[in-house]
C-alpha positions in Angstrom: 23.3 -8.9 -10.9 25.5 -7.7 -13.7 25.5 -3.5 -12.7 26.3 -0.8 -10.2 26.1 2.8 -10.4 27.0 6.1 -9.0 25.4 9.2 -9.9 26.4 12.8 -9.3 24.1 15.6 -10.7 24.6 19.0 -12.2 22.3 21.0 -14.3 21.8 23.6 -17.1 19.5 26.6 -17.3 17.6 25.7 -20.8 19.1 26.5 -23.9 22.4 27.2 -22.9 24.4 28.9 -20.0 23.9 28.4 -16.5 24.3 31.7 -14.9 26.2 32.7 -11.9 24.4 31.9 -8.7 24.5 32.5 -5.1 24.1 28.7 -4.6 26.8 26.1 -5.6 25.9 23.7 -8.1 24.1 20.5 -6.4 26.1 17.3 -6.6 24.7 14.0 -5.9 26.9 10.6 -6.2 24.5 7.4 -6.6 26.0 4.0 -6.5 25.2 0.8 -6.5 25.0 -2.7 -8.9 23.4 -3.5 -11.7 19.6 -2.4 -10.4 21.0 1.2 -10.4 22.5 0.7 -13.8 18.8 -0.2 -14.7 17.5 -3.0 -16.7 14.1 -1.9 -17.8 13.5 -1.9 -21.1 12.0 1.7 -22.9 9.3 -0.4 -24.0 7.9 -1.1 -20.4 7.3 2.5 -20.1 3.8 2.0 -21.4 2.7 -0.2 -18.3 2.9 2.6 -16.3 0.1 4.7 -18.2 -2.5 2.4 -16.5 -1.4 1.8 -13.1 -2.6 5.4 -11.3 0.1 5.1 -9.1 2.4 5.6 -11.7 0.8 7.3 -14.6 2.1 10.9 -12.7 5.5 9.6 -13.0 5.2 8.8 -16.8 3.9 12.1 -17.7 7.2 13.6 -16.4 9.4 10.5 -18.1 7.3 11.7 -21.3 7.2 14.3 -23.6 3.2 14.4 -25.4 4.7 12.7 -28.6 5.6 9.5 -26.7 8.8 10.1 -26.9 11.4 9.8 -23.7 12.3 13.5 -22.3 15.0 15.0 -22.6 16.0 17.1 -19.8 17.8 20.7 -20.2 19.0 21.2 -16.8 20.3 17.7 -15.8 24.0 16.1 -17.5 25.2 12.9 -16.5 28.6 11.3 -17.1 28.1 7.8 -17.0 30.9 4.8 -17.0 30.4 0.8 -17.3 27.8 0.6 -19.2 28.8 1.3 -22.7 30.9 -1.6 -22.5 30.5 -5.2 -21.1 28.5 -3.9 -18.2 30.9 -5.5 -15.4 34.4 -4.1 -15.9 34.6 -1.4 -17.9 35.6 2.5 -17.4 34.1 3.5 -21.2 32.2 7.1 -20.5 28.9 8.4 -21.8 27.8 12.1 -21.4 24.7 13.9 -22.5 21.9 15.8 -21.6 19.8 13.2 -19.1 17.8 10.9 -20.9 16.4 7.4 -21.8 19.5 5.5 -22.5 21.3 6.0 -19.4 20.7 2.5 -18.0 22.6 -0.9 -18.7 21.8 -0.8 -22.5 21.1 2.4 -25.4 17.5 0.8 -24.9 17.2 0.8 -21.0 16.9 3.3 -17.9 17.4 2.5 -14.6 16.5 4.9 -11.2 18.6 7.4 -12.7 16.4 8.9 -15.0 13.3 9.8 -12.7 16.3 10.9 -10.1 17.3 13.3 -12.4 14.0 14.6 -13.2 12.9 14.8 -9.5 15.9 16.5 -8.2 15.6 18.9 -11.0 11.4 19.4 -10.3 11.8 19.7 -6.6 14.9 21.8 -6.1 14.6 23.8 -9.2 17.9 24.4 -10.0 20.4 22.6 -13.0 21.7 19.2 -12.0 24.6 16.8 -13.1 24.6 13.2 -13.3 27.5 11.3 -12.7 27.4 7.3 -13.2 29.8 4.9 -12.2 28.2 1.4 -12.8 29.3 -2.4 -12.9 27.2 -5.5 -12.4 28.2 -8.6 -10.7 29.7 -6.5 -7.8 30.3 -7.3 -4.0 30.4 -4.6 -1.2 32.6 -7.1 0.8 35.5 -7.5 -2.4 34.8 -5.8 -5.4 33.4 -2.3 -3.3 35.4 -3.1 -0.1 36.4 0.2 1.8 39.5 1.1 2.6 39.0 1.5 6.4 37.7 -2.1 5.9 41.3 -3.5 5.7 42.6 -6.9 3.6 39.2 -9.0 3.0 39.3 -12.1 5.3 38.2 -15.8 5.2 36.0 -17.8 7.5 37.0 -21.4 8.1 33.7 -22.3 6.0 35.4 -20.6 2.8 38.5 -22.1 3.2 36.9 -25.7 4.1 35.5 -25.1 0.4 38.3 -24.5 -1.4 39.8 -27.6 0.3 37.0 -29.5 -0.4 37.3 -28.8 -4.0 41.3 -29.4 -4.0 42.2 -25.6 -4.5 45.2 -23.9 -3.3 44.4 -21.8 -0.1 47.0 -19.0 -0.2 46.1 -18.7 -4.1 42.3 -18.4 -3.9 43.0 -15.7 -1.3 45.6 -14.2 -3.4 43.0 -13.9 -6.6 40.4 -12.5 -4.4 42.8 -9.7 -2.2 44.1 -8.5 -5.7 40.9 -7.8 -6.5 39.6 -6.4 -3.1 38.5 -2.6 -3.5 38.9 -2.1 -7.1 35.7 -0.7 -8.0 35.9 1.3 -4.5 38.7 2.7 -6.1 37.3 3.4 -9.5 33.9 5.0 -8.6 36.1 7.8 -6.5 38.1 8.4 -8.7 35.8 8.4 -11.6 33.5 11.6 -9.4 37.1 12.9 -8.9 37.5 13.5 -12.8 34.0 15.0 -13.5 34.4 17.4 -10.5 37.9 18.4 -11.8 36.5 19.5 -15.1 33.1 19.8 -14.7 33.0 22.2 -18.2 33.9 18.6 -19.8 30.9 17.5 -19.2 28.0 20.4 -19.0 30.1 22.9 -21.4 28.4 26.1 -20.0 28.8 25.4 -16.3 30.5 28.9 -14.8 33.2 27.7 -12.5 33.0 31.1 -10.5 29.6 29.4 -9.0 31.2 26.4 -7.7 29.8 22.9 -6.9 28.6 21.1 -3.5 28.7 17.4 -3.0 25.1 17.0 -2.2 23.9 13.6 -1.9 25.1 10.0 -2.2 22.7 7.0 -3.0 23.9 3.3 -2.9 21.9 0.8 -4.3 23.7 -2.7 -4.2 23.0 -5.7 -2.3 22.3 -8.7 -4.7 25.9 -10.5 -4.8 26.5 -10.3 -1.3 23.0 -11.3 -0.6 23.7 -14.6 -1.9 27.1 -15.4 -0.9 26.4 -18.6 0.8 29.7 -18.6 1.4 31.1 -14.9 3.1 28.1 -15.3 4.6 27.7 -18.7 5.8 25.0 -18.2 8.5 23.0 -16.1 6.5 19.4 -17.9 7.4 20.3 -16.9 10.7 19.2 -13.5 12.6 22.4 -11.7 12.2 23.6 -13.7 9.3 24.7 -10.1 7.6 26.1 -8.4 10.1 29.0 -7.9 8.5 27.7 -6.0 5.7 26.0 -3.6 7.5 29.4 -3.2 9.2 31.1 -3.2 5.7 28.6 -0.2 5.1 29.1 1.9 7.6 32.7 1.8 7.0 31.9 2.7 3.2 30.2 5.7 4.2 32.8 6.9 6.1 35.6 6.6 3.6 33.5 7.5 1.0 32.7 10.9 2.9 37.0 11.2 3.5 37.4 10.6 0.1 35.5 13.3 -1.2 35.9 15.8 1.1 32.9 16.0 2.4 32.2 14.7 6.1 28.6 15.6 6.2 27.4 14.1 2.9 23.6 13.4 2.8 23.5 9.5 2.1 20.5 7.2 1.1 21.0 3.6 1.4 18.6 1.7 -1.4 17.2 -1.7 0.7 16.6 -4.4 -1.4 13.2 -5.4 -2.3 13.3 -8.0 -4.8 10.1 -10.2 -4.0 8.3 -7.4 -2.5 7.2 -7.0 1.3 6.2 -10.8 1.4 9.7 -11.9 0.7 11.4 -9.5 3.4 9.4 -11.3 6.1 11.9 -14.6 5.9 15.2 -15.5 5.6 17.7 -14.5 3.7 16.0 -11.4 2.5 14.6 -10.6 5.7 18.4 -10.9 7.6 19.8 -9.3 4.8 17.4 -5.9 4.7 18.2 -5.6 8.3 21.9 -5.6 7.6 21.6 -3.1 4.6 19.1 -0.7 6.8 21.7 -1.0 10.1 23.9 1.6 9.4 21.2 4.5 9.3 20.5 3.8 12.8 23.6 4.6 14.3 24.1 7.8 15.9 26.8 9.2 13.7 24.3 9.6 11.1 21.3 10.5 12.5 19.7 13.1 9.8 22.5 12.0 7.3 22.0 8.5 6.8 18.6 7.4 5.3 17.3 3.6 4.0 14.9 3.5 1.7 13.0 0.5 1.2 12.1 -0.5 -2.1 10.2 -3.4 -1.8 7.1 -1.1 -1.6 7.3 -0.4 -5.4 7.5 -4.3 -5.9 4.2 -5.6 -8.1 3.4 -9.1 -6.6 1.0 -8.9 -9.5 3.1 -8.8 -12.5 5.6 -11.2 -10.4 3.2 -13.9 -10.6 2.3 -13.2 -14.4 6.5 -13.5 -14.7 6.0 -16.9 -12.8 3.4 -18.0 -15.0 4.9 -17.3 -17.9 8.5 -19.2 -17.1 6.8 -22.2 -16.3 4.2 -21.6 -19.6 8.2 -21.2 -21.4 9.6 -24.2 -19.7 6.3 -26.6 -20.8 6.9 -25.3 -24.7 10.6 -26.5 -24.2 9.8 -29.4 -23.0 6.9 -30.4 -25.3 9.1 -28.8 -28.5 11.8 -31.3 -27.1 9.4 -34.2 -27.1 9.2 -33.9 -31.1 11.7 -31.9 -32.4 10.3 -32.4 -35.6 8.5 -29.3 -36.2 9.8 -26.5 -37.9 9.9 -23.2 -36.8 7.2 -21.8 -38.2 4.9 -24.5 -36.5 6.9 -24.2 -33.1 5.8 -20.3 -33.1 2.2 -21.2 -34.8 1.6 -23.4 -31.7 3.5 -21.1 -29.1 0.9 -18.8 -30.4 -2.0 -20.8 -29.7 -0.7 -22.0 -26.5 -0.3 -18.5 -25.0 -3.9 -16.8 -26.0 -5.2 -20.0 -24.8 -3.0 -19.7 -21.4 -3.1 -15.4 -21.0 -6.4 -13.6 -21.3 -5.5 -10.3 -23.9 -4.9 -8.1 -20.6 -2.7 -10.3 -19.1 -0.8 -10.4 -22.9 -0.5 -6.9 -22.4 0.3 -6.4 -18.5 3.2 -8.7 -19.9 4.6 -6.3 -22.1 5.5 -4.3 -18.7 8.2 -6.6 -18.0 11.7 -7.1 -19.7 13.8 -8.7 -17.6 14.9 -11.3 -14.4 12.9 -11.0 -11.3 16.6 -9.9 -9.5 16.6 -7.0 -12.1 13.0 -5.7 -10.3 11.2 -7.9 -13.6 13.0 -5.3 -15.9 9.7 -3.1 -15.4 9.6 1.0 -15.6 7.0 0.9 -13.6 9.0 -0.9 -10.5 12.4 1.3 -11.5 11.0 4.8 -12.0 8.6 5.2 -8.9 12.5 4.0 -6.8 14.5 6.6 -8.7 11.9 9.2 -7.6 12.0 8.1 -4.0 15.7 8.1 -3.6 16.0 11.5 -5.3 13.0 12.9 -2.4 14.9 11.1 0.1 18.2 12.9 -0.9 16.6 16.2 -1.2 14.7 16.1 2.2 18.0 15.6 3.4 20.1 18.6 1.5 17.5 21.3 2.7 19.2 23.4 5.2 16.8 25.8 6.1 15.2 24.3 9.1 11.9 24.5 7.8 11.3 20.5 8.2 13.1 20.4 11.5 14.8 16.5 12.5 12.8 13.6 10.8 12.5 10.3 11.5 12.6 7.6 8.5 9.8 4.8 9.0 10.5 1.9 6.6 7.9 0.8 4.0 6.1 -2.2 5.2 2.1 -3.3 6.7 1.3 -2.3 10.2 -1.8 -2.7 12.6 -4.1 0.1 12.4 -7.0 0.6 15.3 -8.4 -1.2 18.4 -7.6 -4.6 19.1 -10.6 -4.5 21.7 -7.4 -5.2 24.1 -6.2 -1.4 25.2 -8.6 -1.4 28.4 -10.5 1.7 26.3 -11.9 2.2 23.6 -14.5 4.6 21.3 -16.6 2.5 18.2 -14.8 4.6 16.0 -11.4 3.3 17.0 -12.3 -0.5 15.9 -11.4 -3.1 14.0 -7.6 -3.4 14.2 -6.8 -4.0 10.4 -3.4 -4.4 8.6 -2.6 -1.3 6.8 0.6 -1.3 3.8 2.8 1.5 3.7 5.7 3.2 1.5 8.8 4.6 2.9 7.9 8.0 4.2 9.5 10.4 7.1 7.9 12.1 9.7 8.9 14.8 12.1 10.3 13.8 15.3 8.8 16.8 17.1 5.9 18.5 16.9 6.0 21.9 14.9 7.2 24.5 17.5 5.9 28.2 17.6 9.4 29.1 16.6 9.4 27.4 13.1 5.6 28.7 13.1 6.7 32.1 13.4 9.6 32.1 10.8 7.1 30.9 8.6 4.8 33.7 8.8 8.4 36.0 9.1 9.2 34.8 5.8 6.0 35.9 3.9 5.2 32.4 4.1 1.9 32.7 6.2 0.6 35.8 3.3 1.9 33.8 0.3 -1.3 31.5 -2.0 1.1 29.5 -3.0 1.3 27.4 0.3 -2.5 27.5 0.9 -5.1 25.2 -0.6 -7.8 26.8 -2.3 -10.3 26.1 0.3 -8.1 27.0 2.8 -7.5 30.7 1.2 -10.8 31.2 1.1 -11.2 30.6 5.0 -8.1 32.8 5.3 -9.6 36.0 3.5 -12.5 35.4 5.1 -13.8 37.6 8.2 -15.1 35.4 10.4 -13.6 33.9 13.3 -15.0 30.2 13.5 -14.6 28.5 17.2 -14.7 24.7 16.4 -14.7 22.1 19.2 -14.4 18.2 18.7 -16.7 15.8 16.3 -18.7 19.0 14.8 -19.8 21.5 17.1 -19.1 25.2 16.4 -20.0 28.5 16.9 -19.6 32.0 14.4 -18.4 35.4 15.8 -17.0 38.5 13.6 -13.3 38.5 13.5 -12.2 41.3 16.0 -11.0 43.5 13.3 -12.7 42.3 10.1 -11.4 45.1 8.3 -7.1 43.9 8.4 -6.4 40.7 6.6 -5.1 38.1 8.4 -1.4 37.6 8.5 -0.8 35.3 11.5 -3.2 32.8 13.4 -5.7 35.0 16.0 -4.2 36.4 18.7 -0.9 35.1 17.3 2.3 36.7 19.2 5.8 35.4 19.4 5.5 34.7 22.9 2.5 34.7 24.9 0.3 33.7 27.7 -1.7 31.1 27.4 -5.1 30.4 29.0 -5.8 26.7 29.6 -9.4 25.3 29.7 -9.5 22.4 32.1 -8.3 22.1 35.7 -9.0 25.5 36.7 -7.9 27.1 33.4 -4.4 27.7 33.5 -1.8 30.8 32.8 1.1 29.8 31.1 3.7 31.1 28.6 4.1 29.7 25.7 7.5 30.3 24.3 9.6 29.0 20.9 10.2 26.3 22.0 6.5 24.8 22.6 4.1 23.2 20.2 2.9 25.2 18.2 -1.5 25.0 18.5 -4.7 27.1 18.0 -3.8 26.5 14.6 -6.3 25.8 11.9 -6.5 22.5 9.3 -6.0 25.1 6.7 -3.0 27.0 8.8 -1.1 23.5 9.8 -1.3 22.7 6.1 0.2 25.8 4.3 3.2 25.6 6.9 3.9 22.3 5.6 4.1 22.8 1.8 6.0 26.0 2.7 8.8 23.4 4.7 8.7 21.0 1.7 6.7 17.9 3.6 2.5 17.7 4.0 0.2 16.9 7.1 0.6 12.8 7.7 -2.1 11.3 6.9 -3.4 9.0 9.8 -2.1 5.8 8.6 1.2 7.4 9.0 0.5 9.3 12.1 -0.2 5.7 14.1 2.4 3.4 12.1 4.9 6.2 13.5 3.5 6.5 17.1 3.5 3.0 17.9 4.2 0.0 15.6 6.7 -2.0 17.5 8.4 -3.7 14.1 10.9 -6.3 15.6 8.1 -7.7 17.7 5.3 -6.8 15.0 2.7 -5.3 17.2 0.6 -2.4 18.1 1.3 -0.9 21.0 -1.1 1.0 23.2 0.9 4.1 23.8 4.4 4.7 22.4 5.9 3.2 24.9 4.4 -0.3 25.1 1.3 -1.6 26.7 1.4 -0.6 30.5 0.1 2.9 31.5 3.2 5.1 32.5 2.3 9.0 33.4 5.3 10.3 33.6 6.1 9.3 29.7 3.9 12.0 28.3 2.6 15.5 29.4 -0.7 14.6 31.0 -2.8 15.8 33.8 -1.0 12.5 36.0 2.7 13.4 35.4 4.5 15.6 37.7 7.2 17.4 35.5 7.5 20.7 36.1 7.5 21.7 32.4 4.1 20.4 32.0 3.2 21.9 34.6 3.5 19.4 37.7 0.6 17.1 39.1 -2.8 18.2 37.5 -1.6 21.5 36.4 -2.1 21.2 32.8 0.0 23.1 30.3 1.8 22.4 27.2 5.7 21.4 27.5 8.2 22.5 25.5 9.1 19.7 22.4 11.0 16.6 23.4 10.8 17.3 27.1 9.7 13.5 27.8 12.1 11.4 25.8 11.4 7.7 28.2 7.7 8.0 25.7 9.7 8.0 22.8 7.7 5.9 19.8 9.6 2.3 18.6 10.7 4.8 15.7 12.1 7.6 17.2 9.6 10.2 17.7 8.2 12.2 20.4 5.7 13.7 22.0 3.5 11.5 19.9 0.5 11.0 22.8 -0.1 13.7 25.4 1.1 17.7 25.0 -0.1 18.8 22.1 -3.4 17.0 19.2 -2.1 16.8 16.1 -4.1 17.3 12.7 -3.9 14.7 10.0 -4.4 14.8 6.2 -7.2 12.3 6.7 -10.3 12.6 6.3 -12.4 11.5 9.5 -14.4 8.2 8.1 -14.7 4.4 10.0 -11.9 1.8 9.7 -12.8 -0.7 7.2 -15.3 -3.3 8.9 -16.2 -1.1 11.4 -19.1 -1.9 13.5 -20.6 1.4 13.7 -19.5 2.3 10.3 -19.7 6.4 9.2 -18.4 9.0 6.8 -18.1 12.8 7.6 -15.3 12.8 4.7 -17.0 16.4 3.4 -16.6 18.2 6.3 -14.3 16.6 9.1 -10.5 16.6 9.6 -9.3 13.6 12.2 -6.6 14.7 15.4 -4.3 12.0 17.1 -2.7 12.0 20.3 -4.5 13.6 22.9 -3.2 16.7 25.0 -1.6 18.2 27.9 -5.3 18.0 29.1 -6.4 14.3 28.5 -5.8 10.8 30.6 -5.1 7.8 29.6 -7.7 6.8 27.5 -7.2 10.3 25.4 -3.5 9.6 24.5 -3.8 6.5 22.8 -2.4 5.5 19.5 -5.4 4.6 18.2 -7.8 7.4 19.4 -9.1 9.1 16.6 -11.2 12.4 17.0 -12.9 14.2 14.4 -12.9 18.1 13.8 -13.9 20.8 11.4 -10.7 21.9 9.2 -11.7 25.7 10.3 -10.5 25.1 14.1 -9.9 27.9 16.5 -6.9 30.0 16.5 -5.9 31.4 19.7 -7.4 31.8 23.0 -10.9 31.5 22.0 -13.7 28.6 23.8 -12.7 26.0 20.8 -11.2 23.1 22.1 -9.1 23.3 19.0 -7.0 25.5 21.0 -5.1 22.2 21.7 -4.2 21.3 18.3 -0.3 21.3 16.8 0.7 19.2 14.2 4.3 17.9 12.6 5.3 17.3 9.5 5.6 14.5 6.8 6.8 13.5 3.5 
């Protein structure tokens, strides 16, 4: 790789002068090598107008002319890539646009950050870009905390080997050790220090925050055969991921800012495929380590990109190199022909070897497989997910509440006919692939339900779906129990608009339906339930996430990944009651021994999930965005996707068989809310995004 990159963001109002706000100006630093300088070619942007995964993304890259956007409220300061694209400290600055990657003609993850950070936050942004290609974390990026680089007897047995002086091999590569370390801070140190350079109309008297850090970097430490000398072997990069925590921390010293929201960009050259063995799959670990350590919990996030991969136009790439290398080699064979003839059978050669959609697909790609093929259409959709990653993590409102970070990768979804239980509409297990996404680790409690509707957020269209405003101004109260059943009564007083959930308080008693129907108070600090589809969804968009769709839901509650199985509860494969709130278990929050009420979040950590979360079976049901239709290959296939809503996880009220991952049970959206007879009176939810 020939690039890194840092990025720091700051914005304009359009036209002109940014004025005074309450809020500091938002910061973010992005670094990394040559992938975050960005090697894909303008001219790829096209591919993405036909893949509907990413035609959204083009139509914000895209003004209705064709032509690249330019975007008003985001400046970036950009150094090492006006020059050769590996050493130099030559700086661009501008208004955020196409251009901003390794070349005049290229972006890189930049330019849909920028955009996204800008669309999501809705305030002016700056972008500043420190970027040089052929870089190492462990010498050219080395920390300061790090120390003097050292060398393992295999290193120094290859310099022997190859008659070089010891003590001045080590001596070329310690000079060297930390340079770029040195030049990204102090590059961010000269933009902050004269911001007004850059983004002429910035008002000093509203002041900046560092906001966010992204590093994207990995390739030349990822093949060092020779730092990393047992690389094909689990553990092989341990020392990166050590090299990395260490980089956070100085970084965060350096600037001043000891909280600094960082996202860590996980290689995914090759795709998902290509992370499931050696080096890659060592190597991903390494680079995803550091977010796991307890220091940076809910600071520390890894994003992994191999999800945006296209195995697809990879193996197009593929075909055409070794289409390239049999011209070469035939061109070789009689070099007699002229140029004109060498193109003229080229020609020939390719229609004959590329049907005219493949022709074009081609055209999507403009560089090297390490560069992520050179393709917008692999570049953009990262940019955009480190910029959502960095601005779930730069909300401070508590509206989201603590998330967990589940990797991008496939999962088994469903039944494996193995779990002792099981419903038809639980079956087959099936492999399911997913992005990067987080999740909460709690349930919604009724204290973030109740500064949402204390915040207007509850009375407000803008959170609701249509359909789900319409239900809301509605003056009916609809009792709906599980897989369809229902009953209609007039709202007590049909005549006031709704403005919480029925019978909504604070704090109140709670009447129980099973085991004797017990009292209990629910306080802040329980799940939130008795809340509708339609009420579970308008709290999310108002926190900045959505509902999880089921997918996400199970993948969260109970993939095991280092052992690549599905477990049957959370916790692994052997019934445990006192892991969740169930009628079995005897803590007293949850009642005690078959007195069933709702427990107050997190109040069973041993059932914690292989990712993090809680509460995830047992306590509370928990609406998903999906829509309640068979798993693919079902034997008892069905669809009730216009009318039915699925819930996961079982309640304070259900055994064994109700708390598994993989039970699924279908309800209408318009639930109960409250006290009433509807067993949707055991339905929470968390959050996603």
């Amino acid at each position: 790789m020939q690039c890194m990159m840092i990025a720091v963001v700051v914005g304009l109002m359009s036209g002109g002068a940014i004025p005074s706000l309450a809020k500091p100006l938002k910061v973010f630093i992005l670094a990394g090598q040559s992938n975050m300088q960005g090697h894909a070619n303008v001219s790829t942007l096209d591919s993405m107008a036909d893949d509907p995964r990413t035609s959204p993304i083009l139509k914000e890259i895209r003004n209705t002319d064709g032509t690249p956007r330019v975007c008003e409220k985001v400046w970036i300061s950009s150094v090492g890539c006006a020059g050769d694209g590996w050493s130099d400290v030559i700086e661009q600055t501008g208004r955020l646009t196409a251009g901003f990657g390794a070349s005049p003609a290229e972006i890189g993850p930049e330019f849909t950050f920028g955009i996204y950070t800008e669309k999501r936050l809705g305030e002016p942004i700056l972008l500043i870009k420190a970027s040089w290609g052929g870089r190492s974390l462990h010498t050219d990026f080395r920390p300061p905390s790090a120390g003097p680089e050292t060398f393992n007897d295999y290193i120094v047995s290859q310099w022997k080997q190859r008659g070089l002086d010891v003590n001045e091999e080590s001596e070329k590569i310690l000079k060297n050790g930390g340079v770029f370390y040195h030049h990204m801070i102090e590059h961010v140190k000269m933009v902050l220090a004269d911001i007004k350079r850059v983004a002429p109309d910035y008002d000093p008297q509203q002041g900046y925050e560092l906001a966010g850090f992204v590093w994207f970097q990995g390739w030349n430490d990822m093949v060092d055969s020779w730092t990393y000398n047992n690389r094909m072997k689990p553990g092989g990069y341990d020392l990166y991921g050590q090299l990395l925590a260490q980089f956070i921390r100085d970084v965060r010293k350096d600037l001043s800012a000891p909280k600094l929201p960082f996202v860590i960009g996980v290689m995914g050259v090759g795709g998902v495929k290509e992370g499931e063995k050696p080096p890659q799959m060592y190597f991903r670990q390494a680079q995803t380590a550091p977010a796991s350590l307890p220091e940076f919990q809910g600071n520390v996030v890894a994003v992994q990109t191999a999800s945006y991969w296209d195995d697809d136009l990879d193996a197009l790439q593929q075909r055409m190199e070794k289409f390239n290398a049999k011209m070469d080699r035939e061109f070789k064979e009689d070099p007699s022909l002229s140029r004109e003839a060498r193109d003229e059978v080229r020609k020939k050669a390719m229609a004959e070897t590329f049907t005219p959609e493949e022709l074009k697909r081609l055209k999507g790609i403009s560089n090297g497989g390490y560069h992520y093929l050179g393709a917008a259409k692999i570049l953009a959709p990262i940019g955009k997910a480190f910029a959502e990653a960095i601005i779930g993590m730069t909300r401070a409102d508590g509206r989201l509440g603590e998330v967990v970070t589940i990797p991008a990768g496939s999962f088994l979804m469903g039944n494996n006919g193995h779990e002792g239980f099981g419903r038809p509409e639980e079956f087959p297990q099936h492999r399911v692939n997913l992005p990067t996404y987080q999740i909460g680790k709690y349930e919604v409690t009724r204290g973030q339900y109740r500064r949402f509707i204390e915040a207007g957020g509850y009375e407000d269209p803008r959170y609701w779906s249509a359909e789900g405003w319409k239900w809301k101004q509605a003056n009916e109260l609809i009792y709906a129990g599980m897989n369809g059943t229902f009953n209609r009564v007039a709202r007590p007083a049909p005549q006031e608009e709704r403005r919480a959930p029925e019978r909504w308080a604070p704090e109140q008693e709670w009447i129980g339906h099973g085991l004797g129907h017990p009292r209990f108070m629910q306080t802040d600090q329980h799940p939130v339930v008795g809340v509708t589809y339609y009420e579970a969804e308008a709290y999310c968009k108002w926190a900045g996430g959505r509902l999880p769709t089921e997918a996400e839901w199970e993948k969260a509650a109970r993939w095991d990944e280092e052992q690549q199985r599905a477990r049957t509860w959370p916790w692994g494969d052997t019934w445990d009651p006192e892991k969740c709130n169930n009628p079995e278990d005897h803590h007293p929050a949850g009642g005690g021994y078959r007195v069933n009420q709702s427990a107050p979040a997190g109040t069973y950590p041993s059932g914690v999930s292989p990712y993090g979360c809680l509460d995830m079976v047992g306590n509370a049901w928990e609406w998903v965005a999906s829509r309640s239709r068979s798993h693919p290959g079902s034997p008892a296939p069905f669809d009730h996707t216009d009318a039915y809503r699925l819930v996961k996880g079982g309640c304070w009220d259900d055994g064994p068989a109700g708390v598994r991952c993989s039970s699924r049970i279908w309800y209408l959206p318009l639930g109960s809310s409250g006290t009433g007879p509807g067993d949707s009176d055991y339905i929470g939810f968390r959050v996603a995004r």
